[in-house]
Legacy VTK file of the C-alpha trace (Angstrom):
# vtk DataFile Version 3.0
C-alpha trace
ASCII
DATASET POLYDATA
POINTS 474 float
222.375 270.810 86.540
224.836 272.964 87.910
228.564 272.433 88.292
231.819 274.355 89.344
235.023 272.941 89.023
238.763 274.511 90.199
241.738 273.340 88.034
245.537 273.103 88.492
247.312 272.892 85.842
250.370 270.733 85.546
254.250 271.771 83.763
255.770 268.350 83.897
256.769 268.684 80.360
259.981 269.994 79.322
260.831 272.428 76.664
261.575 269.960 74.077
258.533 267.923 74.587
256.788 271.541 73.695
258.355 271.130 70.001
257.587 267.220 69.656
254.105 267.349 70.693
253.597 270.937 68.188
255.112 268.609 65.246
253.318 265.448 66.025
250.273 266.008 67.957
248.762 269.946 66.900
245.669 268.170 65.586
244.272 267.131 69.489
245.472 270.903 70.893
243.154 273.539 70.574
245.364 276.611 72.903
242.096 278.929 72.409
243.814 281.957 70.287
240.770 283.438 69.091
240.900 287.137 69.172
238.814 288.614 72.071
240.529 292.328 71.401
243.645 293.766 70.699
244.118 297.592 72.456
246.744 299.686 71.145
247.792 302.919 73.390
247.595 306.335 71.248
250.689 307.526 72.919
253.948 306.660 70.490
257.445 306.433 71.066
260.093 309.367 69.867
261.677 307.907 66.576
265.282 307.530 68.279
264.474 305.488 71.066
265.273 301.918 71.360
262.050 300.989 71.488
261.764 297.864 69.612
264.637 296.209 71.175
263.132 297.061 74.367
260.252 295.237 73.454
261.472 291.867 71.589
263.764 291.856 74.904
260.602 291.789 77.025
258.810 288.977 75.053
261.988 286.859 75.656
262.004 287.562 78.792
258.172 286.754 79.550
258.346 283.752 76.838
260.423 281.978 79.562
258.300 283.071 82.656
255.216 281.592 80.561
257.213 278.442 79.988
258.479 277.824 83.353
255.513 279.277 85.834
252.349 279.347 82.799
252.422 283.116 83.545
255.184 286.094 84.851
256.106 289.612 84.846
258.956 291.641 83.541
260.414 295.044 83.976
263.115 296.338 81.289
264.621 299.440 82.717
264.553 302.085 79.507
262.987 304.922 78.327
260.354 304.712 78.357
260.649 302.054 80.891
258.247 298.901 79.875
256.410 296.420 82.311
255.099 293.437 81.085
252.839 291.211 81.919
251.915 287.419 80.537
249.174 284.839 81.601
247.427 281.764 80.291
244.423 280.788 81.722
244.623 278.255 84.324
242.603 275.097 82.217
245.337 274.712 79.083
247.407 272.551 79.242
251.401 273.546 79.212
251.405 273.262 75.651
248.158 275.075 74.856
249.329 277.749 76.775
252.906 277.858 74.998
251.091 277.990 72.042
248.684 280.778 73.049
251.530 283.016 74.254
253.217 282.785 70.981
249.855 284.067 68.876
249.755 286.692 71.467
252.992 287.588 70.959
253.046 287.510 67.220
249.575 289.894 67.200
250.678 292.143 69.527
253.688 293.925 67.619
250.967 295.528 65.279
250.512 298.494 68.236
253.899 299.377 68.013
255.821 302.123 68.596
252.104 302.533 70.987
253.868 302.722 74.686
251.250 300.444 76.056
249.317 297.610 74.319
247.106 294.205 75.421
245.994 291.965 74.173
243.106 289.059 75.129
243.339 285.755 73.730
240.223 283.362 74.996
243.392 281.485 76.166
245.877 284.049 77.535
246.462 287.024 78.241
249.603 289.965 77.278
250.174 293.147 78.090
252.554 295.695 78.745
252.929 299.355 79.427
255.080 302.369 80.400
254.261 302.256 84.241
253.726 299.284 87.356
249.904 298.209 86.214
250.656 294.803 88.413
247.735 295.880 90.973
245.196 297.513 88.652
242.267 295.145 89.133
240.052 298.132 87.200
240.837 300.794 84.830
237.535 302.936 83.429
239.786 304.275 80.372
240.809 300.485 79.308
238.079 297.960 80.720
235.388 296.934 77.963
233.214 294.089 76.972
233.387 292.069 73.970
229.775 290.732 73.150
230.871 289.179 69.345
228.720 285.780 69.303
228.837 283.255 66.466
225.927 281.877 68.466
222.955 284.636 67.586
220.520 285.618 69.935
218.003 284.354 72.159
214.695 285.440 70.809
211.974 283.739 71.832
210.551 285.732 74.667
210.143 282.943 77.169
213.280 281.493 76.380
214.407 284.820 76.796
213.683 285.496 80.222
215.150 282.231 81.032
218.470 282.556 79.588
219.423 285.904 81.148
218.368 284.638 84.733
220.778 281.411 83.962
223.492 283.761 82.784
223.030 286.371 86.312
223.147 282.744 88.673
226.279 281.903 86.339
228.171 284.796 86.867
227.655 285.072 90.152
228.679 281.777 90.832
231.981 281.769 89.201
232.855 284.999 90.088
232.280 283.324 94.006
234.184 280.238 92.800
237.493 282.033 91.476
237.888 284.625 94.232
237.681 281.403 96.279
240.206 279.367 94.000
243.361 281.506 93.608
241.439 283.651 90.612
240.241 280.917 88.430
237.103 278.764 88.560
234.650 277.153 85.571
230.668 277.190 86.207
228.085 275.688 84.196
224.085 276.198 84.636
221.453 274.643 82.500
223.432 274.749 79.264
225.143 277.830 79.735
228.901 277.487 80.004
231.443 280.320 82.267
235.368 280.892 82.913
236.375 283.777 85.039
240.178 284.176 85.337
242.155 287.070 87.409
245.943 288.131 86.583
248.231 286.425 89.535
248.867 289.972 90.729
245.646 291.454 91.928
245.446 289.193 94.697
241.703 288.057 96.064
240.681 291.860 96.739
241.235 292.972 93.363
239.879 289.662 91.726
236.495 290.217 93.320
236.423 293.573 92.679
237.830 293.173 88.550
235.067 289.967 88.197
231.879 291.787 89.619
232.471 295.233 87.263
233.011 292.384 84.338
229.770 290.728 85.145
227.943 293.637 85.823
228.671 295.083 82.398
228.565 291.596 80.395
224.774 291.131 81.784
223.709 294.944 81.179
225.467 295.285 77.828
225.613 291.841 76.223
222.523 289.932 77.091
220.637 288.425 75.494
223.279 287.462 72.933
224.311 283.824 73.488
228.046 284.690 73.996
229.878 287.520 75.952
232.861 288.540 77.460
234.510 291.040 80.314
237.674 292.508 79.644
239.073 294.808 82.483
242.492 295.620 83.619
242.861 292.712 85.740
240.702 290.126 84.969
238.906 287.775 81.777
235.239 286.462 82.381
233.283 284.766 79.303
230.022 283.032 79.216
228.672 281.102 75.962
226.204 278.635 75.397
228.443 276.476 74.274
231.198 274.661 76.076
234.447 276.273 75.563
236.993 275.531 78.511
238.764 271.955 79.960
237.483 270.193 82.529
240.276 268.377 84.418
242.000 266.341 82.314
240.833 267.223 79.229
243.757 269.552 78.327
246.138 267.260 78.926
244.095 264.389 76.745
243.632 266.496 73.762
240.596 268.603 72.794
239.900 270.389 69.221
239.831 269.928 65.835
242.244 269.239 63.248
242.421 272.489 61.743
244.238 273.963 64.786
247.460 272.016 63.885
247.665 274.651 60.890
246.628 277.437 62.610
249.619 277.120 65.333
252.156 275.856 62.910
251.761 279.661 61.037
251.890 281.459 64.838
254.973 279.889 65.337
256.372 280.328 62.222
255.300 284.289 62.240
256.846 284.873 65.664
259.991 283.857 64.644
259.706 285.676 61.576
258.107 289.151 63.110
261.185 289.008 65.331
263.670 289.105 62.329
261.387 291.689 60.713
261.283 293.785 63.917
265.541 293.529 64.034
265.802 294.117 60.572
263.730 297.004 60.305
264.772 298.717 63.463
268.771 298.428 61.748
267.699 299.567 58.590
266.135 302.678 59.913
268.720 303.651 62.245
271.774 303.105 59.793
269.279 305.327 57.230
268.845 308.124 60.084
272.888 308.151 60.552
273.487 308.380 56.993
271.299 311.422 55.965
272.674 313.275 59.370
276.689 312.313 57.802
275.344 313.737 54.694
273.832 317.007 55.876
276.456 317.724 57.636
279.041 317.742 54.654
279.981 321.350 53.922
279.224 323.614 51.521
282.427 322.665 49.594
281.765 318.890 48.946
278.202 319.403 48.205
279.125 322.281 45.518
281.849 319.698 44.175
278.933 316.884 44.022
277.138 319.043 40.977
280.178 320.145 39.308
280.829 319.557 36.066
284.679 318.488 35.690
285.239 319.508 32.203
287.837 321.909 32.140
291.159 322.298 30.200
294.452 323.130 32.859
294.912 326.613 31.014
291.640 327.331 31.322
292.084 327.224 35.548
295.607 328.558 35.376
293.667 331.935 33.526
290.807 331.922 35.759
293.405 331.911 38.775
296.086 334.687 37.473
298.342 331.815 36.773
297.430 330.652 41.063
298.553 334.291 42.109
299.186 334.355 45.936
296.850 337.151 45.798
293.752 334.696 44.850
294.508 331.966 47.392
291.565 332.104 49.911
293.028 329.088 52.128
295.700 325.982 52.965
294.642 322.230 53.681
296.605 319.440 55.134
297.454 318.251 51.444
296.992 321.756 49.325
295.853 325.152 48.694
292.553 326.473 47.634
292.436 329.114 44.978
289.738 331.802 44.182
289.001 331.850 40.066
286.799 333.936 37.616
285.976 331.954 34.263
285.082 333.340 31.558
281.419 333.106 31.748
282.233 335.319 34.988
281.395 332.174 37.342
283.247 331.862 40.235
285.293 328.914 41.381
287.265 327.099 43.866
290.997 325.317 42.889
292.607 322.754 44.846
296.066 322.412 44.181
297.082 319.218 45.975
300.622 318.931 46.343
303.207 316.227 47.774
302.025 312.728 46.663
302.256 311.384 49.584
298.519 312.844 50.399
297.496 311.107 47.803
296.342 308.177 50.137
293.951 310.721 52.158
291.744 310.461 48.628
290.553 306.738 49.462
287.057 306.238 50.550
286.559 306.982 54.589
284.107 304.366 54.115
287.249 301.616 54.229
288.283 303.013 57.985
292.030 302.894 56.773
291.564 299.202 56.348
293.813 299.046 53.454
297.591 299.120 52.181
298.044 302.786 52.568
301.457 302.517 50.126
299.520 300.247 47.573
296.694 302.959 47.557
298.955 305.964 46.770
300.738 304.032 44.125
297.531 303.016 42.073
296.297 306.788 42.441
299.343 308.316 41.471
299.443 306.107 38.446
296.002 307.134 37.789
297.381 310.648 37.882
300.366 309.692 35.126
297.619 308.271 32.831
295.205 311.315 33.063
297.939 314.261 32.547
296.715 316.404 30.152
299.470 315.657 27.651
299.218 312.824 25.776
303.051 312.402 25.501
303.761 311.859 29.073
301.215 309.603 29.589
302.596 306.210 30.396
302.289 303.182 28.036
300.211 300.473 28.815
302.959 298.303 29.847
304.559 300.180 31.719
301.707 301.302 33.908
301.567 296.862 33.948
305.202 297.402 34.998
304.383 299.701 38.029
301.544 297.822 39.439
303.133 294.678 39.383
307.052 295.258 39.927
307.683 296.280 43.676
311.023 297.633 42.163
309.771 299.986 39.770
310.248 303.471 40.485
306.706 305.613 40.009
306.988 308.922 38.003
305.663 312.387 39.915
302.939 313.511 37.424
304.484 316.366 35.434
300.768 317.711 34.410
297.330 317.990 36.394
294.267 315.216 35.234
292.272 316.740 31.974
288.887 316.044 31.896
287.146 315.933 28.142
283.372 316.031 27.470
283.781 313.364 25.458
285.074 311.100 28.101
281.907 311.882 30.664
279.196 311.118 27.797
275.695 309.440 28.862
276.845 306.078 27.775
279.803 306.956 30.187
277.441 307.631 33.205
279.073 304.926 35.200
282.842 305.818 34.461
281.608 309.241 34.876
280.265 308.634 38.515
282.587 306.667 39.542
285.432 309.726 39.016
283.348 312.577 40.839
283.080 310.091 44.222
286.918 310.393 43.683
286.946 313.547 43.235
284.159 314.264 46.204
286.362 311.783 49.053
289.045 313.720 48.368
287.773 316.965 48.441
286.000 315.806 51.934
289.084 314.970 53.015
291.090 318.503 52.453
287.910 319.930 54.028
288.602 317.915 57.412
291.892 319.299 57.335
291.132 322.674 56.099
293.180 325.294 58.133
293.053 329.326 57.891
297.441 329.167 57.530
299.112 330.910 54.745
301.969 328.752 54.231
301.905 326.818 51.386
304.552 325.264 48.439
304.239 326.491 44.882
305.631 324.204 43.079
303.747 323.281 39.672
305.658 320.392 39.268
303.512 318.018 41.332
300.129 319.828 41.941
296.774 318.319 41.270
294.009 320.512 40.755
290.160 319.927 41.581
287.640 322.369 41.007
284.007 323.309 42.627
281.117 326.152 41.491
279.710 328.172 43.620
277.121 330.361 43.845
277.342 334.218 43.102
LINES 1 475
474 0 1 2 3 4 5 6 7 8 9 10 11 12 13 14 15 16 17 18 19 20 21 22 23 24 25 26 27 28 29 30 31 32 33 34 35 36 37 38 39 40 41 42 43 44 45 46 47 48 49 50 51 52 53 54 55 56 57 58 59 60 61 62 63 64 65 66 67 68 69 70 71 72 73 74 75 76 77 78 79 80 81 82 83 84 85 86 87 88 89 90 91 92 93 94 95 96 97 98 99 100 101 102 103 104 105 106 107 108 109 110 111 112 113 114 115 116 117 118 119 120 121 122 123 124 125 126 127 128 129 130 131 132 133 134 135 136 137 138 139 140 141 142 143 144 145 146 147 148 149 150 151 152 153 154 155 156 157 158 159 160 161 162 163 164 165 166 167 168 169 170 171 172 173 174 175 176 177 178 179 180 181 182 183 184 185 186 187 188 189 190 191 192 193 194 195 196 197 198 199 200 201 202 203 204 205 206 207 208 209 210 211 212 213 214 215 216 217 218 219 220 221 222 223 224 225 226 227 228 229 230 231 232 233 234 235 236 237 238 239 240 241 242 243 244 245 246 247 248 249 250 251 252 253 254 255 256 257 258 259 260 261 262 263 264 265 266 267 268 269 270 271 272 273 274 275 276 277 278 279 280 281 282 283 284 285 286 287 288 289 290 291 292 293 294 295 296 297 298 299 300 301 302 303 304 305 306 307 308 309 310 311 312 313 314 315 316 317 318 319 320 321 322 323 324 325 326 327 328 329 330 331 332 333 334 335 336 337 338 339 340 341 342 343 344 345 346 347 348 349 350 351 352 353 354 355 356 357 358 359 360 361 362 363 364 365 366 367 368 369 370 371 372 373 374 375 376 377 378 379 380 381 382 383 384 385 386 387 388 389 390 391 392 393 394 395 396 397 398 399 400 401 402 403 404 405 406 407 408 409 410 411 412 413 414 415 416 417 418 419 420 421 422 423 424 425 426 427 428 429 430 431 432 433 434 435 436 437 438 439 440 441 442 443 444 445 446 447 448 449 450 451 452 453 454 455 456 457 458 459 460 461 462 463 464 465 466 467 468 469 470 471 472 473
């Protein structure tokens, strides 16, 4: 007996009837999202593009064309530009082929960064790529066959014989059928089961021409296996001995088995989730990129200041400068001058002497984009700076350094001495104490280096200096 039948599919259904119907009735679906063959193009993206939004904006975008219209096309104007192209095959039902898109679209991320990717679905079909492929009915780099059968081979020789001249009448027929039928038609002859479908945008030209290449190479290529299937550029055609499509009706009456419900539950759930991953990622690597380019391009200064070692009494610096000699000063910052100094171990250094207190504030993290008191800021650093001087005696007493955070009255001493440093304090079982001064240290020094200028004016005065310290190299 032979049969061919034309379907139309109907969209009655809203979008929230798509969601009831997944919840309560997955068990009678079956949307066909077995894997007929995922193609990944070898050409990749450049590692700075926006690639990935690009492409979670184009499965939006298609995600409603397949919801409205059961298929669509979309163009996102970037670079690389992307087209993109979704159909489900004309016998699923609205929900089948909701469901079918979103497997598609959850498999198909694994090509990316690729610049072009499909992928066939025995239910639907996705693709998309960096140039117009609307019209390509045939492509020799990208059309295939796919000749996988669960269903073995015919080998008995008469049966044989039969079976391939069944499949050749089959083809032909439903290839005849779909050009005929808008690109889709079903066939059946003597227990041999066909679906040819054609992408809405090759028109009847193209379909012809995309269905008789597919049949051509599924008969010379796949045959006598019991299953095969022709996957070109513009076109899907599968034959199988057993019956795999809807008849009229059928889709919209339920058809499957039970285990599909679980299947579709974990697309949906993955899609959703892919599309975090894909956001999350995509963030993560670009705030990553922005952050090693901010830190190579911090001079010499801050990065020499990074491995110092802070440990150094104020004598010490004052001997290693001539007592900050005019002669050794080697340049002048927004908040201080920079002094050139020999130690005794004949290293040479870098001192900051930071001057006027009212810099003081330029030594808070960038990171806080001047989101912060800027009088409260100085304060608690220049108190920091009373209760590091290297004299113990004109330290501050606990209570009144209680007195000075806390009273907006009380006066704050200049700091008659610069911070001292001790081994002791920056022990291992200090490491976090220890840290936590050099990224003072290192903000500050950044920020003098911002405003480092090649001026020779400067003010001397010991009184209220601050010095900081870097190695360098000989």
């Amino acid at each position: 007996m032979n049969s061919i039948h034309s379907l139309s599919p109907s969209y009655k259904n809203p979008t929230w009837v798509f969601f009831f119907f997944s919840l309560i009735s997955l068990s009678l679906s079956d949307p066909r999202i077995s894997q007929s063959g995922p193609f990944c193009g070898t050409v990749k993206t450049l590692p700075l593009t926006n690639f990935i939004p690009t492409f979670v904006k184009e499965m939006e975008s298609l995600s409603q064309l397949v919801n409205t219209n059961h298929w669509g096309t979309n163009f996102v104007n970037s670079t690389p530009p992307m087209y993109g192209l979704a159909q489900c095959f004309q016998d699923l039902s609205h929900t089948d082929c909701l469901l079918c898109y979103a497997a598609s679209r959850t498999k198909l991320p694994r090509c990316l960064p690729s610049i072009s990717a499909r992928i066939y679905l025995d239910g639907c079909f996705l693709r998309y790529d960096n140039y117009s492929f609307y019209q390509e009915a045939t492509n020799p780099l990208i059309d295939t066959v796919n000749c996988t059968s669960k269903y073995g081979v015919e080998v008995d020789e008469v049966s044989k014989v039969e079976f391939v001249k069944n499949v050749g009448v089959l083809i032909e027929n439903v290839t005849k059928a779909a050009v005929g039928n808008k690109g889709f038609a079903v066939a059946e002859v003597k227990g041999v089961y066909a679906l040819a479908q054609c992408w809405k945008t090759v028109g009847s030209d193209g379909c012809r021409e995309c269905l008789e290449k597919a049949g051509k190479a599924v008969i010379s290529e796949c045959l006598p296996r019991r299953e095969g299937r022709g996957l070109n550029a513009g076109c899907y055609l599968r034959y199988s001995t057993e019956k795999f499509y809807y008849d009229n009706g059928e889709a919209q009456n339920g058809h499957g088995f039970s285990r599909t419900g679980a299947i579709v539950a974990i697309v949906l759930s993955a899609v959703a989730f892919l599309m975090l991953f894909l956001f999350a990622a995509y963030a993560g690597y670009a705030r990553l990129l922005r952050i090693k380019e901010e830190r190579n391009n911090i001079g010499q200064i801050s990065t020499s200041i990074d491995r110092a070692s802070l440990n150094f009494k104020y004598e010490t610096l004052e001997k290693a400068t001539d007592y900050f000699n005019p002669s050794r000063k080697i340049g002048q910052g927004g908040a201080g001058s920079v002094y050139k100094g020999t130690l005794p171990n004949g290293k040479i250094i870098a001192v900051w002497k930071l001057y006027k207190t009212n810099k003081l504030v330029e030594a808070v993290d960038p990171c806080l984009r001047d989101k912060f008191p800027g009088k409260e800021a100085s304060d608690v650093l220049q108190i920091g700076l009373l209760c590091t001087q290297a004299s113990v005696a004109l330290r501050p007493s606990m209570e009144e350094v209680v007195q000075m955070l806390t009273s907006k009255d009380c006066e704050i001493p200049i700091p008659k001495q610069p911070p001292f440093l001790s081994t002791n304090a920056l022990g291992s079982d200090s490491s976090l104490k220890s840290y936590s001064m050099d990224s003072v240290v290192l903000n500050a020094a950044r920020k003098l280096e911002a405003s480092y200028t090649s001026t020779e004016s400067s003010s001397r005065d010991s009184s209220d200096v601050i010095s900081r310290l870097e190695f360098f190299q000989k």
